[in-house]
N, CA, C and O atoms as a Maestro MAE file, in Angstrom:
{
 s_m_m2io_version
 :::
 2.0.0
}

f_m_ct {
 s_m_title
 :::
 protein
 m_atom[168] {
  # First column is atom index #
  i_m_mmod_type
  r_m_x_coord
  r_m_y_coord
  r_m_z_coord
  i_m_residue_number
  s_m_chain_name
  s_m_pdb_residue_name
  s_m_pdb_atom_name
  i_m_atomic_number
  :::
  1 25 -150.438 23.616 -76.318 1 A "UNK " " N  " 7
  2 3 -151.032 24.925 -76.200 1 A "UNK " " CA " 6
  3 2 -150.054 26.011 -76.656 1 A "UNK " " C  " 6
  4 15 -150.386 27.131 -77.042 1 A "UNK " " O  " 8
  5 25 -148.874 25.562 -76.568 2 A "UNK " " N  " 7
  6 3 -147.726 27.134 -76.647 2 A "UNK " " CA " 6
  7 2 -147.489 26.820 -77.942 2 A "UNK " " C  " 6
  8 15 -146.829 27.639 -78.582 2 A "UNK " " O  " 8
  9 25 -147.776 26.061 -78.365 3 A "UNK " " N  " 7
  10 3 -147.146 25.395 -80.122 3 A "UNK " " CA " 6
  11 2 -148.442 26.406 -80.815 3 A "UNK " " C  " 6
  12 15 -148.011 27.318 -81.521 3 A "UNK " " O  " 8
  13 25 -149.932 26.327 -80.682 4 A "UNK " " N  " 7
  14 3 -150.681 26.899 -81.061 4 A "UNK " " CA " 6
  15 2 -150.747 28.068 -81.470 4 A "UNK " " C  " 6
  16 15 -151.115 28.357 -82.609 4 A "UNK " " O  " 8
  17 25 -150.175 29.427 -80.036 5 A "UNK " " N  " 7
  18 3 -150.341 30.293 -79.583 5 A "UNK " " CA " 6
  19 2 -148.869 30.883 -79.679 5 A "UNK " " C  " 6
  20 15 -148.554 31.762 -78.877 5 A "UNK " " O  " 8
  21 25 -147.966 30.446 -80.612 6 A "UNK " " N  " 7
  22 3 -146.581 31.244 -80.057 6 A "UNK " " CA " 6
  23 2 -146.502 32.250 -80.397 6 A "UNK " " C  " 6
  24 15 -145.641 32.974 -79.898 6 A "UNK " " O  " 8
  25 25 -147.349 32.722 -81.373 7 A "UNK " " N  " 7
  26 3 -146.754 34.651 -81.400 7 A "UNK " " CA " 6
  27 2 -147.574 35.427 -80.445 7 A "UNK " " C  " 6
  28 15 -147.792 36.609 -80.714 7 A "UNK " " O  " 8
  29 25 -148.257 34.692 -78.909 8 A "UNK " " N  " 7
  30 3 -148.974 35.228 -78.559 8 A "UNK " " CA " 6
  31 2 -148.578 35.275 -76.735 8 A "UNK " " C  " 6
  32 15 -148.974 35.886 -75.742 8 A "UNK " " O  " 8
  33 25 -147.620 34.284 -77.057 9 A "UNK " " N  " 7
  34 3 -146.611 34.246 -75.496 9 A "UNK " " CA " 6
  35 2 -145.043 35.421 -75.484 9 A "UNK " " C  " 6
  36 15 -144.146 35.575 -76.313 9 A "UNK " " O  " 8
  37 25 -145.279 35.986 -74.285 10 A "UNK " " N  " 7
  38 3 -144.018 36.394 -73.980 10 A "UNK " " CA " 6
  39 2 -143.113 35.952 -72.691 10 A "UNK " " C  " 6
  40 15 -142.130 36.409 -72.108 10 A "UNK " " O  " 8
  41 25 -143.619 35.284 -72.614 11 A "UNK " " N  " 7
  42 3 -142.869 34.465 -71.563 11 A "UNK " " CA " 6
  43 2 -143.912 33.730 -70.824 11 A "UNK " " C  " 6
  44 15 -145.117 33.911 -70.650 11 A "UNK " " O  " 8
  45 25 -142.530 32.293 -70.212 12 A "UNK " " N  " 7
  46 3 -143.644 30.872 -69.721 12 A "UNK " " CA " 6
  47 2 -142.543 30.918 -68.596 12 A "UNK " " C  " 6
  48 15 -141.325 31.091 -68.547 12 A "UNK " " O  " 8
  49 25 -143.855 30.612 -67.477 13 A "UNK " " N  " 7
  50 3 -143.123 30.374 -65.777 13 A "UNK " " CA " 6
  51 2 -144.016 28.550 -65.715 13 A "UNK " " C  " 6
  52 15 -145.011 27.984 -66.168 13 A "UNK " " O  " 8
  53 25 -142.849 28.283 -64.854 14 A "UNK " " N  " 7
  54 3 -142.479 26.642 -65.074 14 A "UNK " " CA " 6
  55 2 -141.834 26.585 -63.936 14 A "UNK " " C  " 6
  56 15 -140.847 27.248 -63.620 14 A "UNK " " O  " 8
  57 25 -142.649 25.422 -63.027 15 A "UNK " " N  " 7
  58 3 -142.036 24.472 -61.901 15 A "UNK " " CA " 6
  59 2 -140.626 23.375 -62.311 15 A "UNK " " C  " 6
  60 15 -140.771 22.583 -63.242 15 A "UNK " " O  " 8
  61 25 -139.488 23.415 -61.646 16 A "UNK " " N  " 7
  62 3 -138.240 22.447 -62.179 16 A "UNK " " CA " 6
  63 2 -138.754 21.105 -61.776 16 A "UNK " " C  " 6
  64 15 -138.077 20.108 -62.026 16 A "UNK " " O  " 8
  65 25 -139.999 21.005 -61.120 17 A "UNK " " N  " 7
  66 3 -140.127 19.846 -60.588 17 A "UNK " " CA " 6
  67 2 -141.403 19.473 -60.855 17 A "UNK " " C  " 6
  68 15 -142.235 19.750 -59.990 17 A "UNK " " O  " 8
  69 25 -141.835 18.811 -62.018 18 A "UNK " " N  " 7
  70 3 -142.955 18.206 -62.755 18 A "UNK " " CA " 6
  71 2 -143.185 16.472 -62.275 18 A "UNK " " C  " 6
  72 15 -142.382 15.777 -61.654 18 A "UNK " " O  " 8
  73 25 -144.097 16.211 -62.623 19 A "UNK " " N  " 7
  74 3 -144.268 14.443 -62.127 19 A "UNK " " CA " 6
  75 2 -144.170 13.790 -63.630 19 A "UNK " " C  " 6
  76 15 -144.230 12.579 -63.842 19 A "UNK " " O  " 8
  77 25 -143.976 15.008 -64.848 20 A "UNK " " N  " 7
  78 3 -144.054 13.750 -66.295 20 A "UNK " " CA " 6
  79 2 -142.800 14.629 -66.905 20 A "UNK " " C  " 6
  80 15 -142.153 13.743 -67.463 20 A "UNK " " O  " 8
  81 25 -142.165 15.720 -67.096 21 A "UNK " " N  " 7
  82 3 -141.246 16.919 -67.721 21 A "UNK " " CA " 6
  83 2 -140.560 17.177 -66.444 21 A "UNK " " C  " 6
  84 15 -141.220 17.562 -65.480 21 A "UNK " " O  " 8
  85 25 -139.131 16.974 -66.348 22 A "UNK " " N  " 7
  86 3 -138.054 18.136 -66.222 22 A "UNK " " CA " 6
  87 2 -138.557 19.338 -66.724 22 A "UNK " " C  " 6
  88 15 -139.070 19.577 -67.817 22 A "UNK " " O  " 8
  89 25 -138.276 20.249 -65.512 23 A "UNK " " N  " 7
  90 3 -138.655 21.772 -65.677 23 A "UNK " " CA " 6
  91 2 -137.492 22.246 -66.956 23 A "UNK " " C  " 6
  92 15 -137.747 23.105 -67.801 23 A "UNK " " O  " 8
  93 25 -136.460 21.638 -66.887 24 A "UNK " " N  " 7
  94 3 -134.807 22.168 -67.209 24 A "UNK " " CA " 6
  95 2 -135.145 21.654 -69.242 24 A "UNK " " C  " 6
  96 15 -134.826 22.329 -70.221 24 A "UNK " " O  " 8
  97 25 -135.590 20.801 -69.232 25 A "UNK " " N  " 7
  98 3 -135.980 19.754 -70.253 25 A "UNK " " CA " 6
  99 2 -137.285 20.663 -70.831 25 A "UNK " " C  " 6
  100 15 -137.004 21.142 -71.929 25 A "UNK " " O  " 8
  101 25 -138.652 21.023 -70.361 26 A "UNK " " N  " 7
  102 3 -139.474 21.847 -70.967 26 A "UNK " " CA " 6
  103 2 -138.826 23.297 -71.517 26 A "UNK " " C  " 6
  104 15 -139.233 23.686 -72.612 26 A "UNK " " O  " 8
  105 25 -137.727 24.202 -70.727 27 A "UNK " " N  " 7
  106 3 -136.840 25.313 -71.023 27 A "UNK " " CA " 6
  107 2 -136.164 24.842 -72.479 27 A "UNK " " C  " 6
  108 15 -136.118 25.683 -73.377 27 A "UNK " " O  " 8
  109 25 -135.609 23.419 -72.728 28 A "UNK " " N  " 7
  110 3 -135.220 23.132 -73.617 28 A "UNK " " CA " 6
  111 2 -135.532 23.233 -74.665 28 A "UNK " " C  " 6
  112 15 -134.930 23.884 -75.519 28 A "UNK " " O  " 8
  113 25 -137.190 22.204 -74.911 29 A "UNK " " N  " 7
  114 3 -138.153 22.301 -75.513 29 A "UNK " " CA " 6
  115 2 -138.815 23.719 -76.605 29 A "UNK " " C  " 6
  116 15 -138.994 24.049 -77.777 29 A "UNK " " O  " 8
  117 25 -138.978 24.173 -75.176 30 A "UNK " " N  " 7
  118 3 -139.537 25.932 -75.262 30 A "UNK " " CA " 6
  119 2 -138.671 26.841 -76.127 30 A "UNK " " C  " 6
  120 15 -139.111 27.569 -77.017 30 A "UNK " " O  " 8
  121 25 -137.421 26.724 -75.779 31 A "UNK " " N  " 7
  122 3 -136.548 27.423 -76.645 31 A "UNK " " CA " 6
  123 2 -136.167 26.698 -77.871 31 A "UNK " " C  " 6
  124 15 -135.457 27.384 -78.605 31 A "UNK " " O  " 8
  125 25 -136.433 25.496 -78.318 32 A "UNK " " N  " 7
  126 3 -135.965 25.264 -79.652 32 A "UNK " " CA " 6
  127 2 -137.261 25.596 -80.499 32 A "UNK " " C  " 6
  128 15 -137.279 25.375 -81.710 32 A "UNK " " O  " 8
  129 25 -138.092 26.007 -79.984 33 A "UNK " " N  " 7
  130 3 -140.012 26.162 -80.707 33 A "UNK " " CA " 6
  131 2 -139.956 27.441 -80.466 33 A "UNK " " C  " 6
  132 15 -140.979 27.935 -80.939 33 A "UNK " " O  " 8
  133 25 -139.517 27.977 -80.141 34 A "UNK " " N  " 7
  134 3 -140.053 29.411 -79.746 34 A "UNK " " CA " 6
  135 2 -139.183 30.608 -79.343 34 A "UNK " " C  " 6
  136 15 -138.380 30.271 -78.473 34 A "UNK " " O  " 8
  137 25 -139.099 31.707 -79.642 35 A "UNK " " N  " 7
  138 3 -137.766 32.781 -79.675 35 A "UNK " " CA " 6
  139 2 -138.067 33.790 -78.431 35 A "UNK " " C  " 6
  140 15 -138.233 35.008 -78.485 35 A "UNK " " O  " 8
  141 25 -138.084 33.069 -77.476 36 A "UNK " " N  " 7
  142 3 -138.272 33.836 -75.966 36 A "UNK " " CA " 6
  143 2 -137.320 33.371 -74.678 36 A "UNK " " C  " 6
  144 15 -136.945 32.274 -74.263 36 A "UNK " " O  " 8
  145 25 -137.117 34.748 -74.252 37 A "UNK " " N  " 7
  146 3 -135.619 34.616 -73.359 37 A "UNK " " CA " 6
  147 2 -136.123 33.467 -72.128 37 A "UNK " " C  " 6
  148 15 -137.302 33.187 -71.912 37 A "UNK " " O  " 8
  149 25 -134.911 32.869 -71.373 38 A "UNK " " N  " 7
  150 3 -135.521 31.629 -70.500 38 A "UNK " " CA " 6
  151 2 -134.786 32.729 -69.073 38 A "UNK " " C  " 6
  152 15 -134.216 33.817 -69.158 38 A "UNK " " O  " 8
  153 25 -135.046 32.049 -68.096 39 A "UNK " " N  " 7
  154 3 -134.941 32.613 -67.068 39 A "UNK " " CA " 6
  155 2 -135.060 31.142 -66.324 39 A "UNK " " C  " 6
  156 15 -136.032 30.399 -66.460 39 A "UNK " " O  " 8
  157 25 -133.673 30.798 -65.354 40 A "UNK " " N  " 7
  158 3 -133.733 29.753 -64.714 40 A "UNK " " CA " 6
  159 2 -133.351 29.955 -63.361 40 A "UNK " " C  " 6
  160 15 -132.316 30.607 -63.229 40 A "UNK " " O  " 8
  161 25 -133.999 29.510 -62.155 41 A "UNK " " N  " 7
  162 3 -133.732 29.826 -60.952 41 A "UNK " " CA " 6
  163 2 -134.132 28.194 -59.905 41 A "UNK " " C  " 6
  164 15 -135.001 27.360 -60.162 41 A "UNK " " O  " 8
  165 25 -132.981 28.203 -58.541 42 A "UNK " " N  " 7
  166 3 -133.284 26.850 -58.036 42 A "UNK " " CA " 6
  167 2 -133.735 27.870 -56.717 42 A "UNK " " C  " 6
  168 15 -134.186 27.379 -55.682 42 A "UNK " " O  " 8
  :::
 }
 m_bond[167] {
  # First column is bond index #
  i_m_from
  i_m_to
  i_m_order
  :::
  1 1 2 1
  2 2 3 1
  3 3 4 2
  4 3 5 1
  5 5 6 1
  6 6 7 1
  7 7 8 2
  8 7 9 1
  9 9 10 1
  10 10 11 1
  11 11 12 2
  12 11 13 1
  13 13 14 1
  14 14 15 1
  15 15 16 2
  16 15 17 1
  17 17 18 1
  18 18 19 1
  19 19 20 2
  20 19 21 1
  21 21 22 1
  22 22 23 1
  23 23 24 2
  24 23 25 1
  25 25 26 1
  26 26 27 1
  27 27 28 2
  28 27 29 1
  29 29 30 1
  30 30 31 1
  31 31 32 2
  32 31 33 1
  33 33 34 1
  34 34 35 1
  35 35 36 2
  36 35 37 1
  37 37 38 1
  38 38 39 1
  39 39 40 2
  40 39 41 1
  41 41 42 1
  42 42 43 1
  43 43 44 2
  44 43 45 1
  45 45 46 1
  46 46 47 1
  47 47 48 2
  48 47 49 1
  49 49 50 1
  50 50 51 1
  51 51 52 2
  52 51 53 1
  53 53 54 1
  54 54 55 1
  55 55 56 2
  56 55 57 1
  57 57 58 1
  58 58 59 1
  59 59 60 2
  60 59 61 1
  61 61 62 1
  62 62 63 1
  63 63 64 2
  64 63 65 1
  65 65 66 1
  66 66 67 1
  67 67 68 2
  68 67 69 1
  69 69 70 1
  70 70 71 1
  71 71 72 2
  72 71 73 1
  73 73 74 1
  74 74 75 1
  75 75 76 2
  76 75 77 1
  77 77 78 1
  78 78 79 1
  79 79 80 2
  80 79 81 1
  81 81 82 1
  82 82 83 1
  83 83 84 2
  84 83 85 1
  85 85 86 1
  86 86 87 1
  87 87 88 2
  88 87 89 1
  89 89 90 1
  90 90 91 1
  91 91 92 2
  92 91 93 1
  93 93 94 1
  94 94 95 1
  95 95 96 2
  96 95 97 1
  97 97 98 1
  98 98 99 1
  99 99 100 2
  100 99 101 1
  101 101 102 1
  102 102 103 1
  103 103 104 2
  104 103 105 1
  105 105 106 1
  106 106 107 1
  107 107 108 2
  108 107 109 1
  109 109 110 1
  110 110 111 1
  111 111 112 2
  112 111 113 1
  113 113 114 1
  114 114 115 1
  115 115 116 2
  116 115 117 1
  117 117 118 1
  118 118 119 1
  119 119 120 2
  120 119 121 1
  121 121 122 1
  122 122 123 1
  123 123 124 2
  124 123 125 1
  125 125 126 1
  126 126 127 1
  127 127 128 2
  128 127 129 1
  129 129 130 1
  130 130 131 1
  131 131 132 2
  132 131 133 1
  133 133 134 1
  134 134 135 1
  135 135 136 2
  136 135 137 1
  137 137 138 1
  138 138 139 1
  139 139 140 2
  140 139 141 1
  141 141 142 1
  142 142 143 1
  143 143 144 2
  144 143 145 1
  145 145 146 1
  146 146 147 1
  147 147 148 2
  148 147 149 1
  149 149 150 1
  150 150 151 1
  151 151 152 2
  152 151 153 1
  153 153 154 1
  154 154 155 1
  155 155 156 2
  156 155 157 1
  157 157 158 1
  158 158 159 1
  159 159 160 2
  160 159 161 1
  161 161 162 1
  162 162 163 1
  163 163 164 2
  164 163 165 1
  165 165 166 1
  166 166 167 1
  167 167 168 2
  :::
 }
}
């Protein structure tokens, strides 16, 4: 969906604790596809 839509996101909120993705691992993801600041908190 964010691959689709990226000039249309300004930012993605994300659980660190997924049952199939690392939250830390999707931030990864997200930032090599897409030019938006990350914000990480435990």
């Amino acid at each position: 969906m964010l691959r689709e839509k990226k000039d249309q996101s300004d930012l993605v909120i994300s659980d660190v604790h997924m049952p199939d993705m690392d939250g830390f691992k999707l931030l990864e993801l997200v930032g090599l596809e897409m030019d938006l600041p990350r914000i990480s908190s435990e």
